[in-house]
PyMOL Python script that loads the backbone (N, CA, C, O; Angstrom):
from pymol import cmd

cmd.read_pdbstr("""\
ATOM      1  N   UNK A   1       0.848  -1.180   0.000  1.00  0.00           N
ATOM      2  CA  UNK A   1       0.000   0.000   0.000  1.00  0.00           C
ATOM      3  C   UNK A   1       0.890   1.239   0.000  1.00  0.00           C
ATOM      4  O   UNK A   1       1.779   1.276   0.851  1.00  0.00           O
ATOM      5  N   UNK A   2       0.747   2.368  -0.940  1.00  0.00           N
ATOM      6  CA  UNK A   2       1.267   3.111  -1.284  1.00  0.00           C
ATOM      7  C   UNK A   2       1.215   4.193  -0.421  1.00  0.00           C
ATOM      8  O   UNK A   2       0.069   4.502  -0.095  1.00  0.00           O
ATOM      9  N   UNK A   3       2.617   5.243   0.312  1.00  0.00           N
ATOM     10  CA  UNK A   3       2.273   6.237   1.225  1.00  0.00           C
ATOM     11  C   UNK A   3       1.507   7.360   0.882  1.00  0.00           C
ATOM     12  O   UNK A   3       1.560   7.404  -0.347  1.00  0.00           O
ATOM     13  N   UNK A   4       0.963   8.103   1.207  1.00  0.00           N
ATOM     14  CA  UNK A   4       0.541   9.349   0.440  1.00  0.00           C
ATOM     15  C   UNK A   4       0.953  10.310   1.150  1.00  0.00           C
ATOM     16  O   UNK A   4       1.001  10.270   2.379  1.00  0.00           O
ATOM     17  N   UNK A   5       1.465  11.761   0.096  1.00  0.00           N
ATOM     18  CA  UNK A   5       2.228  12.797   0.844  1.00  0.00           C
ATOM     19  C   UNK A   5       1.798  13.204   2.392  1.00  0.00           C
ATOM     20  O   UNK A   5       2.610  13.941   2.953  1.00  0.00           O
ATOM     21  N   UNK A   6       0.751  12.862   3.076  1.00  0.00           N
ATOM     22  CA  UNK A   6       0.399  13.916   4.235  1.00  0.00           C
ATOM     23  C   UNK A   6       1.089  12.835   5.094  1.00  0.00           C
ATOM     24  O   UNK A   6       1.852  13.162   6.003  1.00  0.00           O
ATOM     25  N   UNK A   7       0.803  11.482   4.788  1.00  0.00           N
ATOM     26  CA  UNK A   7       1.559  10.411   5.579  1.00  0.00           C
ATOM     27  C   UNK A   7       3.005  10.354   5.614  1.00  0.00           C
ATOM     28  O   UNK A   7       3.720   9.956   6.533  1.00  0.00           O
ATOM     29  N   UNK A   8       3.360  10.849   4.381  1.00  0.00           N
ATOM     30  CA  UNK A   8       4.990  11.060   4.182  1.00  0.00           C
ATOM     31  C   UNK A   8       5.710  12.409   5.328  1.00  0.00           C
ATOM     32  O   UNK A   8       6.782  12.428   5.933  1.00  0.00           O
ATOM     33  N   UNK A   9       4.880  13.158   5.283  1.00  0.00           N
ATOM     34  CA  UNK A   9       5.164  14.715   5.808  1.00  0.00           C
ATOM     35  C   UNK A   9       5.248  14.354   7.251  1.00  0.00           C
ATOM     36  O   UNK A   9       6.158  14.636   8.031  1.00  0.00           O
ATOM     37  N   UNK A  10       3.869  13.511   7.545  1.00  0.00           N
ATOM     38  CA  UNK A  10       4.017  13.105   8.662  1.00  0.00           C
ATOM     39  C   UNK A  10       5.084  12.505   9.621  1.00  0.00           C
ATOM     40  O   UNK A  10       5.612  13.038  10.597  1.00  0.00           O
ATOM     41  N   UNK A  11       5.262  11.325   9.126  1.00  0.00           N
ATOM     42  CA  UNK A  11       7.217  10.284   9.153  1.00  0.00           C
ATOM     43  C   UNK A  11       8.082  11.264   9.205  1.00  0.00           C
ATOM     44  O   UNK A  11       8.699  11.343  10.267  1.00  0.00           O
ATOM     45  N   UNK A  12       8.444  12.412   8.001  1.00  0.00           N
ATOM     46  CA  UNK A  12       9.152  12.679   8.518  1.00  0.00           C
ATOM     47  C   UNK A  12       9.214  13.992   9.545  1.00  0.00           C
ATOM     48  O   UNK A  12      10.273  14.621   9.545  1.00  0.00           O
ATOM     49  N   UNK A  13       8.398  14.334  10.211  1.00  0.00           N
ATOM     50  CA  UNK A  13       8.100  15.405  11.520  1.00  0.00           C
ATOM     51  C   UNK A  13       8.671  14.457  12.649  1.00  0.00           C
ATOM     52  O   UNK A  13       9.658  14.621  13.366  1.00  0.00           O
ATOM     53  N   UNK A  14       7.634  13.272  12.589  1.00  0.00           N
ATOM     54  CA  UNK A  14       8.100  12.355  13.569  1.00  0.00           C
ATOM     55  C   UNK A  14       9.560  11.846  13.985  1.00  0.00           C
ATOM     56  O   UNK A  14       9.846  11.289  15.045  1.00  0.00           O
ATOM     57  N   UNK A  15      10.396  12.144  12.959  1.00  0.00           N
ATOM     58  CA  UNK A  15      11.904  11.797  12.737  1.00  0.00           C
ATOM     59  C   UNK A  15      12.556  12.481  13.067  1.00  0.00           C
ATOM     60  O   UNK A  15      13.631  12.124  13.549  1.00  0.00           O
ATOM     61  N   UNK A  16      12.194  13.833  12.957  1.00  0.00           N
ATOM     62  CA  UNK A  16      12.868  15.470  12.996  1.00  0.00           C
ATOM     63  C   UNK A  16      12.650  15.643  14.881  1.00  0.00           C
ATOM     64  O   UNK A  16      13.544  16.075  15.608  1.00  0.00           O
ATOM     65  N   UNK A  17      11.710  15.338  15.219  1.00  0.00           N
ATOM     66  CA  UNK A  17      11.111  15.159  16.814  1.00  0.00           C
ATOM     67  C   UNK A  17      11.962  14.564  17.374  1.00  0.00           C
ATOM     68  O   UNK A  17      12.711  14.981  18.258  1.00  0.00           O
ATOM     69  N   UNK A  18      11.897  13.235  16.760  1.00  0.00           N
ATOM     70  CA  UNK A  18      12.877  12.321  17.733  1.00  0.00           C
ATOM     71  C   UNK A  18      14.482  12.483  17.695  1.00  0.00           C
ATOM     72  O   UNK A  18      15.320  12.044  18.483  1.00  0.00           O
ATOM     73  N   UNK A  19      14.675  13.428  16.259  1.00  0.00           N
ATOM     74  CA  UNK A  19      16.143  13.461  16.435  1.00  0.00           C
ATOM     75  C   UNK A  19      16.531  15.022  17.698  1.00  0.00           C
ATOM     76  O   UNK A  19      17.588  15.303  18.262  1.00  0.00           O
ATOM     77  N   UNK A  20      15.320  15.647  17.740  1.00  0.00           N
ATOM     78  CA  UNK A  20      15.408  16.904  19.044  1.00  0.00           C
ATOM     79  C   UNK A  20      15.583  16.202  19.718  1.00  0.00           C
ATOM     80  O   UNK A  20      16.734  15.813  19.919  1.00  0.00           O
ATOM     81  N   UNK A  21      14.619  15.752  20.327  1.00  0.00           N
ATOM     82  CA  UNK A  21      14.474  14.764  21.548  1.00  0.00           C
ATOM     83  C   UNK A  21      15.741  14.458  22.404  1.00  0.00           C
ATOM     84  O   UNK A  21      16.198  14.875  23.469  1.00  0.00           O
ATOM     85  N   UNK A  22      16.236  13.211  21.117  1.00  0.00           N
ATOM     86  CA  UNK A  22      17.654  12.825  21.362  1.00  0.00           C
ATOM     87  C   UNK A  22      18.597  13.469  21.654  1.00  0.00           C
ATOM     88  O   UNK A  22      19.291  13.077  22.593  1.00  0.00           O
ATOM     89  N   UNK A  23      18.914  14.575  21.006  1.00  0.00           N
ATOM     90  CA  UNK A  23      19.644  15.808  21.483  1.00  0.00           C
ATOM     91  C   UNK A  23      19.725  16.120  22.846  1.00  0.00           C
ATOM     92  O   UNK A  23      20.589  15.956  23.706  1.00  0.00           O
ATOM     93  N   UNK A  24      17.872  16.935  22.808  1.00  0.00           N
ATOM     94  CA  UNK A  24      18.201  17.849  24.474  1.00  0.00           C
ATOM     95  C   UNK A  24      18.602  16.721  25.776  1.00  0.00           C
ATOM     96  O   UNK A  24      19.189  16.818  26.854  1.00  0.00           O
ATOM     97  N   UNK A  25      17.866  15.520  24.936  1.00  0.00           N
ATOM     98  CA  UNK A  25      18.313  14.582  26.525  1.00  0.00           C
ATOM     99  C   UNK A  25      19.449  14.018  27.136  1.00  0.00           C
ATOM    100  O   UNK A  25      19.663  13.265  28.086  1.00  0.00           O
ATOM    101  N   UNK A  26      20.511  14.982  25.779  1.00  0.00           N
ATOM    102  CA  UNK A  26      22.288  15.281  26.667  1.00  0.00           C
ATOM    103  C   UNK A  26      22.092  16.215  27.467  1.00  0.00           C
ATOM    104  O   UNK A  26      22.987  16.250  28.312  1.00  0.00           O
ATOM    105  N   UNK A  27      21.450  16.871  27.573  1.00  0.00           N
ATOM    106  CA  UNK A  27      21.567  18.402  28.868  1.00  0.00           C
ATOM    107  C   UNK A  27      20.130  18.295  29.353  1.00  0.00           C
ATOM    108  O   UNK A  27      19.564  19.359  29.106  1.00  0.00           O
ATOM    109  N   UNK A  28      19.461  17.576  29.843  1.00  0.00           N
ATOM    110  CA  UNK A  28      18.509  17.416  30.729  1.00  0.00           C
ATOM    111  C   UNK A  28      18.931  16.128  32.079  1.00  0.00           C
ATOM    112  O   UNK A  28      18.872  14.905  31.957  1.00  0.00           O
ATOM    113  N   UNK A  29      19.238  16.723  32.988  1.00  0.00           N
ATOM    114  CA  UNK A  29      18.844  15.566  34.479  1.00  0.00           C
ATOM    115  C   UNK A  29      18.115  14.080  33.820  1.00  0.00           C
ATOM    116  O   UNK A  29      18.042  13.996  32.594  1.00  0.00           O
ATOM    117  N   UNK A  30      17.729  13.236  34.457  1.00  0.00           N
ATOM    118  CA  UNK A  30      16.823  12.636  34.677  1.00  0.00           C
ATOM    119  C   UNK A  30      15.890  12.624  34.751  1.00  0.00           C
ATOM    120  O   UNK A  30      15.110  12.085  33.966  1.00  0.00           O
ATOM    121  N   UNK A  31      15.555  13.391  36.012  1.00  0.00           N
ATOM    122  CA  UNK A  31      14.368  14.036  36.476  1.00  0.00           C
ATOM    123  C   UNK A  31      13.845  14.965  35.299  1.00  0.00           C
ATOM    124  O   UNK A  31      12.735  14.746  34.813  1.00  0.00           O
ATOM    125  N   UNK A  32      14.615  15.962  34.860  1.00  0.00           N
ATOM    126  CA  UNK A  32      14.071  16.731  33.976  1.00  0.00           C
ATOM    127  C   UNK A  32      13.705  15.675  32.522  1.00  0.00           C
ATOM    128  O   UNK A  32      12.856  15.984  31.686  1.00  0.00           O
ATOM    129  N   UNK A  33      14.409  14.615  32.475  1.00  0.00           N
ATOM    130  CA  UNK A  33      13.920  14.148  31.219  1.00  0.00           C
ATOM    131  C   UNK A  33      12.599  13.504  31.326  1.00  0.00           C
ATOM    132  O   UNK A  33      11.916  13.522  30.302  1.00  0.00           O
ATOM    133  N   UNK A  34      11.991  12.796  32.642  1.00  0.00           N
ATOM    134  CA  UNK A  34      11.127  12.462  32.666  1.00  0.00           C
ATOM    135  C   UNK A  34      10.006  13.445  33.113  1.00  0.00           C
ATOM    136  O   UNK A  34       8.878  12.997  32.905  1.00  0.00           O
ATOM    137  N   UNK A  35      10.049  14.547  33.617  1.00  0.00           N
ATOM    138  CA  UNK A  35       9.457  15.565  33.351  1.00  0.00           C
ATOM    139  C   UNK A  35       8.924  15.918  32.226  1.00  0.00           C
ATOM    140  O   UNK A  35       7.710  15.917  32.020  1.00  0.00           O
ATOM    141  N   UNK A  36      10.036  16.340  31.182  1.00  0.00           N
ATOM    142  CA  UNK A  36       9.759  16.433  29.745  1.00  0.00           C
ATOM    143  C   UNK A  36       8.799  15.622  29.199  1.00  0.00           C
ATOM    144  O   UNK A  36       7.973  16.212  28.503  1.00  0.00           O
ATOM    145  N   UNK A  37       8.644  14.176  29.344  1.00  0.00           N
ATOM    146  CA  UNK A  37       8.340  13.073  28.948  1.00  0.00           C
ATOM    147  C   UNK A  37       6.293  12.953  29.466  1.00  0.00           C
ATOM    148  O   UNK A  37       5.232  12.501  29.034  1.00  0.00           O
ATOM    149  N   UNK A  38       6.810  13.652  30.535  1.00  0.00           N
ATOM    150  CA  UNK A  38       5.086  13.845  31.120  1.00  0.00           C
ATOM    151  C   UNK A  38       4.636  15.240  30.577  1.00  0.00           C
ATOM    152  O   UNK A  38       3.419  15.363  30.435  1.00  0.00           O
ATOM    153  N   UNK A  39       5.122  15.905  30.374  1.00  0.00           N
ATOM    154  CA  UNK A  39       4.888  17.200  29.553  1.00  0.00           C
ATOM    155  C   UNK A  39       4.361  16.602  28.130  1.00  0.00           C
ATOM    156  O   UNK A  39       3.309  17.177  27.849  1.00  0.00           O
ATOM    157  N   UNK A  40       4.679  15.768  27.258  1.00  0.00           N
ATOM    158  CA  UNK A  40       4.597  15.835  26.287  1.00  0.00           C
ATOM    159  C   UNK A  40       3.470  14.666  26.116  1.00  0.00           C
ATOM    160  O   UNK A  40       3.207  14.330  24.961  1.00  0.00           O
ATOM    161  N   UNK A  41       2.967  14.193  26.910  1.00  0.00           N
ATOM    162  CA  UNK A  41       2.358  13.148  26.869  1.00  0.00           C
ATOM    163  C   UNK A  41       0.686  13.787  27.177  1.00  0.00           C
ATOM    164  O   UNK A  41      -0.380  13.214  26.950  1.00  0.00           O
ATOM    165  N   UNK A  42       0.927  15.229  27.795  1.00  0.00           N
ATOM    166  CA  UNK A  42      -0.169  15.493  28.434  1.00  0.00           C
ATOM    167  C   UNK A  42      -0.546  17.001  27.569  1.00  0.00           C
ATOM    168  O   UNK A  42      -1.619  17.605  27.595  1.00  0.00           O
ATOM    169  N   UNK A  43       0.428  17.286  26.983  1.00  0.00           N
ATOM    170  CA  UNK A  43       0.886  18.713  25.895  1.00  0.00           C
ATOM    171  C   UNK A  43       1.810  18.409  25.190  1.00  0.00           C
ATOM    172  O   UNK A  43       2.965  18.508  25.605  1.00  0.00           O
ATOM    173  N   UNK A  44       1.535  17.990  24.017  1.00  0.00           N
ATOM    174  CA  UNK A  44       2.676  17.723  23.108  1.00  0.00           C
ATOM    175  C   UNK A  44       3.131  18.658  22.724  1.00  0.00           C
ATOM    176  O   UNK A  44       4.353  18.782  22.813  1.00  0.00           O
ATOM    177  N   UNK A  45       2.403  19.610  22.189  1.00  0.00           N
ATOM    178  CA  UNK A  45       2.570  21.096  21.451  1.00  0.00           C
ATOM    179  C   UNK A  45       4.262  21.852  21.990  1.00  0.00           C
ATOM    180  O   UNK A  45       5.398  21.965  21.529  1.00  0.00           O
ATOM    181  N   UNK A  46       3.300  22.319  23.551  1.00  0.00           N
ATOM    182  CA  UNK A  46       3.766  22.560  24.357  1.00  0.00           C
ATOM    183  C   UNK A  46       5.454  22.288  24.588  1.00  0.00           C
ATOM    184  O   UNK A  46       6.415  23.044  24.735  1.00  0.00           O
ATOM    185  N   UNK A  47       5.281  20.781  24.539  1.00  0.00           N
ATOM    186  CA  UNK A  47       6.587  19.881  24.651  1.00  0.00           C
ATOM    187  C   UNK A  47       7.663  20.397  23.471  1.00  0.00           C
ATOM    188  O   UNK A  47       8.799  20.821  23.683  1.00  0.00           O
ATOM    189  N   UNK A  48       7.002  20.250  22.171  1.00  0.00           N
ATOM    190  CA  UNK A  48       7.880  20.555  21.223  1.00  0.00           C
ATOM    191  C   UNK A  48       8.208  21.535  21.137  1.00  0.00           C
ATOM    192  O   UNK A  48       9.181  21.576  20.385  1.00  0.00           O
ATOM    193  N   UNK A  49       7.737  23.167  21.786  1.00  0.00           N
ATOM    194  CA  UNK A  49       7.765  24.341  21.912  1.00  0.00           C
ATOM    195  C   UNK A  49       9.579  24.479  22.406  1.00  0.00           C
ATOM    196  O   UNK A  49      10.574  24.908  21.822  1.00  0.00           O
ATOM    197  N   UNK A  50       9.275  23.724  24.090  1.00  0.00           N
ATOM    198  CA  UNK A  50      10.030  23.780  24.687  1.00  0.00           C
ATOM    199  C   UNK A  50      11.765  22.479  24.559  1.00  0.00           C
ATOM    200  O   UNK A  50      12.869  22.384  25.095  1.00  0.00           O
ATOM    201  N   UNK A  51      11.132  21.926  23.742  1.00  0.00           N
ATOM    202  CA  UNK A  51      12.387  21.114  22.669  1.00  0.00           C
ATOM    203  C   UNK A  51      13.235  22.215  22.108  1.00  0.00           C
ATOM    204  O   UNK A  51      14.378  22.602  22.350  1.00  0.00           O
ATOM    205  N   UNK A  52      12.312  22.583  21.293  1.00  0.00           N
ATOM    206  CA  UNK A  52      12.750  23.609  20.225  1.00  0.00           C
ATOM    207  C   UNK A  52      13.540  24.662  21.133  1.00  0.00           C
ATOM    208  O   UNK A  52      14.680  24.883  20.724  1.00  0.00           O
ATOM    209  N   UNK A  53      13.172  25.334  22.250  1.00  0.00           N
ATOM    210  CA  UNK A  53      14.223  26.250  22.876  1.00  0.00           C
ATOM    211  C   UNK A  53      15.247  26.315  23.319  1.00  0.00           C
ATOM    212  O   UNK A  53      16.069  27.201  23.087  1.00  0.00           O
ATOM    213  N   UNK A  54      15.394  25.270  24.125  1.00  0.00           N
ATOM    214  CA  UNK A  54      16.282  24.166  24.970  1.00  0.00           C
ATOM    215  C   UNK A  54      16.958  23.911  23.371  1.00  0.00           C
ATOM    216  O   UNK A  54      18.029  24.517  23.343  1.00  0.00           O
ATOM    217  N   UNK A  55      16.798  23.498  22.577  1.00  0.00           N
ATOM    218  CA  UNK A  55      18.162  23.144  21.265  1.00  0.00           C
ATOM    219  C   UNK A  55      18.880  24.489  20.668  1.00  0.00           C
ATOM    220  O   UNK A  55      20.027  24.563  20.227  1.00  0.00           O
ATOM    221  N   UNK A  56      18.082  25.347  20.750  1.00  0.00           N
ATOM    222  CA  UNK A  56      18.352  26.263  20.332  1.00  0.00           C
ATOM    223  C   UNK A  56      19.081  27.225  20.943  1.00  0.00           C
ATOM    224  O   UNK A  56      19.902  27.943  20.371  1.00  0.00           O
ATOM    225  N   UNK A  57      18.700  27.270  22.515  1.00  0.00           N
ATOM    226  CA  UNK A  57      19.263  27.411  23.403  1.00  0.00           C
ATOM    227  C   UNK A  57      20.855  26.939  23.586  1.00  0.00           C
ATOM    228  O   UNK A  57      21.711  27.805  23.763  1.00  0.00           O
ATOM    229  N   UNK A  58      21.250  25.368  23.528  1.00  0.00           N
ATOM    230  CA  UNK A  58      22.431  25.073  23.506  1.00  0.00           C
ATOM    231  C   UNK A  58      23.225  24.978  22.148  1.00  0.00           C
ATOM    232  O   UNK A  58      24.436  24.766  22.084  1.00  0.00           O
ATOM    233  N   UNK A  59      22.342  25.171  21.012  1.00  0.00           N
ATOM    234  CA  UNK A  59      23.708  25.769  20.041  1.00  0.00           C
ATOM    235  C   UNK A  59      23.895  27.706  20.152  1.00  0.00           C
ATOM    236  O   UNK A  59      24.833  28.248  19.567  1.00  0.00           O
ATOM    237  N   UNK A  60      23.208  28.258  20.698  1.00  0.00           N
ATOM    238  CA  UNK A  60      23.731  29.342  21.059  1.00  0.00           C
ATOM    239  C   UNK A  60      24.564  29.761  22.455  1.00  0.00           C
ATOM    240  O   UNK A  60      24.473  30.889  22.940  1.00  0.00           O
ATOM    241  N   UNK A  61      25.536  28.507  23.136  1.00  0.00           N
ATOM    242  CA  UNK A  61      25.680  28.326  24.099  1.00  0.00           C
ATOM    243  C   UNK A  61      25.189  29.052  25.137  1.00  0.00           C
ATOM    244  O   UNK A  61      26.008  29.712  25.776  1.00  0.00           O
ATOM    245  N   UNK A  62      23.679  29.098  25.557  1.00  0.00           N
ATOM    246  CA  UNK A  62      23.144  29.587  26.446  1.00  0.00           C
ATOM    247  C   UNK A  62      22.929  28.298  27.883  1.00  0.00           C
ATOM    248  O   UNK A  62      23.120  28.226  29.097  1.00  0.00           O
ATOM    249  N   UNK A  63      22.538  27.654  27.014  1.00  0.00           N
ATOM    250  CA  UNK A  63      22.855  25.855  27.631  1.00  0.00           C
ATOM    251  C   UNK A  63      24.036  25.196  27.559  1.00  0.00           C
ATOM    252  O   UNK A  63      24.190  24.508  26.550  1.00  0.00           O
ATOM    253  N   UNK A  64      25.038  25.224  28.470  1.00  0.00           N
ATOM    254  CA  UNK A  64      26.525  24.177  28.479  1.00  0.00           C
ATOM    255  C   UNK A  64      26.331  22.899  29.487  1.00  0.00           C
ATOM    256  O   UNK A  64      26.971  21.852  29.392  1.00  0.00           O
ATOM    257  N   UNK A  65      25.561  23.115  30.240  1.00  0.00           N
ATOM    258  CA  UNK A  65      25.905  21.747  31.166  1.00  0.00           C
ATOM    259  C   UNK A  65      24.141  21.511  31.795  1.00  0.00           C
ATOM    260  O   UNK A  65      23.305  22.356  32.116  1.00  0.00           O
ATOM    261  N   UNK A  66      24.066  19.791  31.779  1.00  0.00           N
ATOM    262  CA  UNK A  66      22.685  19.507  32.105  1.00  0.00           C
ATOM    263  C   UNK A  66      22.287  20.400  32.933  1.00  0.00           C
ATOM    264  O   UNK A  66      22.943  20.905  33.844  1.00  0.00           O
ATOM    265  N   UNK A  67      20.867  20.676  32.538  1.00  0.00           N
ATOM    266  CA  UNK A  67      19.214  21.310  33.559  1.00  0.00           C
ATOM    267  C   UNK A  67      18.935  20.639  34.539  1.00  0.00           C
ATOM    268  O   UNK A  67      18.164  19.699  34.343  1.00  0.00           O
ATOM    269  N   UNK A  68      19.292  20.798  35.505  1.00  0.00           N
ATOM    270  CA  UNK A  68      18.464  19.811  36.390  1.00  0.00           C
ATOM    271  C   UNK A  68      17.071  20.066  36.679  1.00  0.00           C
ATOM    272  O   UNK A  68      16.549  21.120  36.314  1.00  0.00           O
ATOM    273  N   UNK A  69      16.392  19.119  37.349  1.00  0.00           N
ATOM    274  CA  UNK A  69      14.936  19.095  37.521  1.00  0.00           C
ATOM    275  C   UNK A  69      14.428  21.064  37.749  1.00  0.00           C
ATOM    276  O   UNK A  69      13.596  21.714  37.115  1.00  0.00           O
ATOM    277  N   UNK A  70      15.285  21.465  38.822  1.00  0.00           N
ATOM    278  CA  UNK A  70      14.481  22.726  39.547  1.00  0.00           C
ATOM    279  C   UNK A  70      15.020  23.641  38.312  1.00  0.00           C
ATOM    280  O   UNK A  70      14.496  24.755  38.325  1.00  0.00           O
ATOM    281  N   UNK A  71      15.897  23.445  37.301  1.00  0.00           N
ATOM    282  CA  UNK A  71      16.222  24.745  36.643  1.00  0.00           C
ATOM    283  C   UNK A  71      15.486  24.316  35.334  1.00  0.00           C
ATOM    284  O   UNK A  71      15.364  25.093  34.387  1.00  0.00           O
ATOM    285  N   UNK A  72      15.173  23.492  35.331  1.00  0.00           N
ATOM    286  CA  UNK A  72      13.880  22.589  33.504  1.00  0.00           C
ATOM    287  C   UNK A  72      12.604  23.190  34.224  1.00  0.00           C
ATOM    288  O   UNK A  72      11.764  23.832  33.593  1.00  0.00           O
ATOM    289  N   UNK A  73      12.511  22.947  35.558  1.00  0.00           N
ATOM    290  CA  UNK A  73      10.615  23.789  35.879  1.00  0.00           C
ATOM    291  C   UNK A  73      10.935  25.535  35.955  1.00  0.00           C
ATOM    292  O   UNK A  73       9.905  26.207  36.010  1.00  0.00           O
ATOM    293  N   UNK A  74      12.371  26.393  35.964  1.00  0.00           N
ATOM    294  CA  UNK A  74      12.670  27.307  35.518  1.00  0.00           C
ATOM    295  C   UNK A  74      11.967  28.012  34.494  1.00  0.00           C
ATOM    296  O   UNK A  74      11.239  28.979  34.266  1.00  0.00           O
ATOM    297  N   UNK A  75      12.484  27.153  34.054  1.00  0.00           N
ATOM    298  CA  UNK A  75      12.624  27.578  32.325  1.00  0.00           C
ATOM    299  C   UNK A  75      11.451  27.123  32.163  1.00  0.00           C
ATOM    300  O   UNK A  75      10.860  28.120  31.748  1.00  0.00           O
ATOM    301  N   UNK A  76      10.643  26.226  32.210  1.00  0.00           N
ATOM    302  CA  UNK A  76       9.446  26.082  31.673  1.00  0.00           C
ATOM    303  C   UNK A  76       8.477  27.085  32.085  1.00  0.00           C
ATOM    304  O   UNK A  76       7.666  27.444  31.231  1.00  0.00           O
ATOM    305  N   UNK A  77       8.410  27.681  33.433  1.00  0.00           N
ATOM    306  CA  UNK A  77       7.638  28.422  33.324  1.00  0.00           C
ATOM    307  C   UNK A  77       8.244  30.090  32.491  1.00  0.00           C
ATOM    308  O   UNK A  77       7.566  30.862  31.813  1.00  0.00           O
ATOM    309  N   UNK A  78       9.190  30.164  32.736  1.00  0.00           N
ATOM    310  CA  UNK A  78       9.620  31.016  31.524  1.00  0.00           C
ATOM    311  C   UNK A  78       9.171  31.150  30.417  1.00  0.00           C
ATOM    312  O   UNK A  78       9.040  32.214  29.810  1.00  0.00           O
ATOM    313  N   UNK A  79       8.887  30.053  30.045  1.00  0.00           N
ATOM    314  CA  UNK A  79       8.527  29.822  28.285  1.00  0.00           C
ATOM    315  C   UNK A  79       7.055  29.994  28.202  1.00  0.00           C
ATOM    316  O   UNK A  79       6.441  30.630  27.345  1.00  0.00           O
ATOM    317  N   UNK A  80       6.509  29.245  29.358  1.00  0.00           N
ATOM    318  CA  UNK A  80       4.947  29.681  29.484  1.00  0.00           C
ATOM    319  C   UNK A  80       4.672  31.070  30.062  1.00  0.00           C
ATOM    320  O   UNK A  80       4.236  31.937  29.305  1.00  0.00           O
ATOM    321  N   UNK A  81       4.861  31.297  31.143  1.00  0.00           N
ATOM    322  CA  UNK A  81       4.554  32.915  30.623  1.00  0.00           C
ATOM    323  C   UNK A  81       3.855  33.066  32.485  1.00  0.00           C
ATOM    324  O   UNK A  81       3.786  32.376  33.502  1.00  0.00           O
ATOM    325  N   UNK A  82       3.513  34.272  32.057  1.00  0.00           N
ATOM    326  CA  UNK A  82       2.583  34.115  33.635  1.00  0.00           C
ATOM    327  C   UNK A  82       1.079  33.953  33.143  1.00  0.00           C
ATOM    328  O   UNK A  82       0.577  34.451  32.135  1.00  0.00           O
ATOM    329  N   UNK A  83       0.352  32.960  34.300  1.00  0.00           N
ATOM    330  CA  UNK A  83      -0.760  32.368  33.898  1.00  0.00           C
ATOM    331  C   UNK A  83      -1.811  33.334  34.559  1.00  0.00           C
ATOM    332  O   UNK A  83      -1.609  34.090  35.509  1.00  0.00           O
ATOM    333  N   UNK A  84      -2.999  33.143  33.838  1.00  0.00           N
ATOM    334  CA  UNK A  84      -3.824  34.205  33.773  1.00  0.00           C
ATOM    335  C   UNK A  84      -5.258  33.899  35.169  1.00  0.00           C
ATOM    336  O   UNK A  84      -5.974  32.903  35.073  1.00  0.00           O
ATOM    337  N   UNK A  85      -5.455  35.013  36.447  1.00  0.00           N
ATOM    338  CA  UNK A  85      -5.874  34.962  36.990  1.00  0.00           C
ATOM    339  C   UNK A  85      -7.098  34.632  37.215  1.00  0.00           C
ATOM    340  O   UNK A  85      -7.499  35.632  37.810  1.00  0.00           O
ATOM    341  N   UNK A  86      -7.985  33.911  37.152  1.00  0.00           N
ATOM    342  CA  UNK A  86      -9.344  34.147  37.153  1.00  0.00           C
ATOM    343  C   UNK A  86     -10.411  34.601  38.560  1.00  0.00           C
ATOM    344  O   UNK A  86     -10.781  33.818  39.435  1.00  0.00           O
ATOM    345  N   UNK A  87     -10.729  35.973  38.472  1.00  0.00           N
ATOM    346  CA  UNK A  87     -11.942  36.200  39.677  1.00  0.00           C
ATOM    347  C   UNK A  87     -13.004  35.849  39.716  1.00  0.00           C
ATOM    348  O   UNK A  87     -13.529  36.222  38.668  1.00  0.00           O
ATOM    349  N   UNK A  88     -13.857  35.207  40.453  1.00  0.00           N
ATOM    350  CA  UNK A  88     -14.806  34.764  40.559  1.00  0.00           C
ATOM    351  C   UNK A  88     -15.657  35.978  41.421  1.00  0.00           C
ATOM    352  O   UNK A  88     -15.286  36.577  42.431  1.00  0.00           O
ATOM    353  N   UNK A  89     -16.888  36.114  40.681  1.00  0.00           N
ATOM    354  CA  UNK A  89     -17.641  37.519  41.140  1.00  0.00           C
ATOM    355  C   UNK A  89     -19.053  37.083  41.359  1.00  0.00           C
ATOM    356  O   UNK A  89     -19.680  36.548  40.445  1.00  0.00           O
ATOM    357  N   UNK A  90     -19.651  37.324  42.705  1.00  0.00           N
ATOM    358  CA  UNK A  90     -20.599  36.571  43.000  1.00  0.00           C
ATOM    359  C   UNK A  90     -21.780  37.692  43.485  1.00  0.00           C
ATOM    360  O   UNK A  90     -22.886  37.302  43.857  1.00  0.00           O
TER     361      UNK A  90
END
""", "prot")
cmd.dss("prot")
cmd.show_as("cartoon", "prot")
cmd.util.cbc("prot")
cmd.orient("prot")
């Protein structure tokens, strides 16, 4: 059965992912990798957001030596932002 381009495009995203992946998880802890790992399972988007920074991050040597757990929830909320309050008005 023959692939068709959206399936092709697809494979290779999936390839391009896993070769990030592989990467940041030289400079992530443990902890932070399985962090990551629940991040992406629950927000993929999200996950790949923060792939993408973290690589980008260490070829601009901003990243030289593993994240550990407390400096990966750092940066993550960094990347997310400050979260938005909600009042409840009764």
């Amino acid at each position: 059965m023959p692939i068709n381009e959206d399936e092709s495009k697809r494979i290779e995203l999936q390839k391009q992912i896993e070769v990030l992946e592989n990467t940041i998880k030289n400079y992530l802890s443990k902890e932070a990798i399985s962090r990551y790992f629940t991040i992406k399972s629950t927000n993929p988007e999200f996950a790949i957001q923060v792939a993408l920074f973290i690589y980008q991050s260490v070829n601009q040597n901003y990243i030289k030596n593993k994240l550990t757990d407390s400096e990966f929830k750092e940066l993550l909320k960094k990347i997310q932002g400050p979260k938005k309050e909600f009042k409840i008005i009764k």
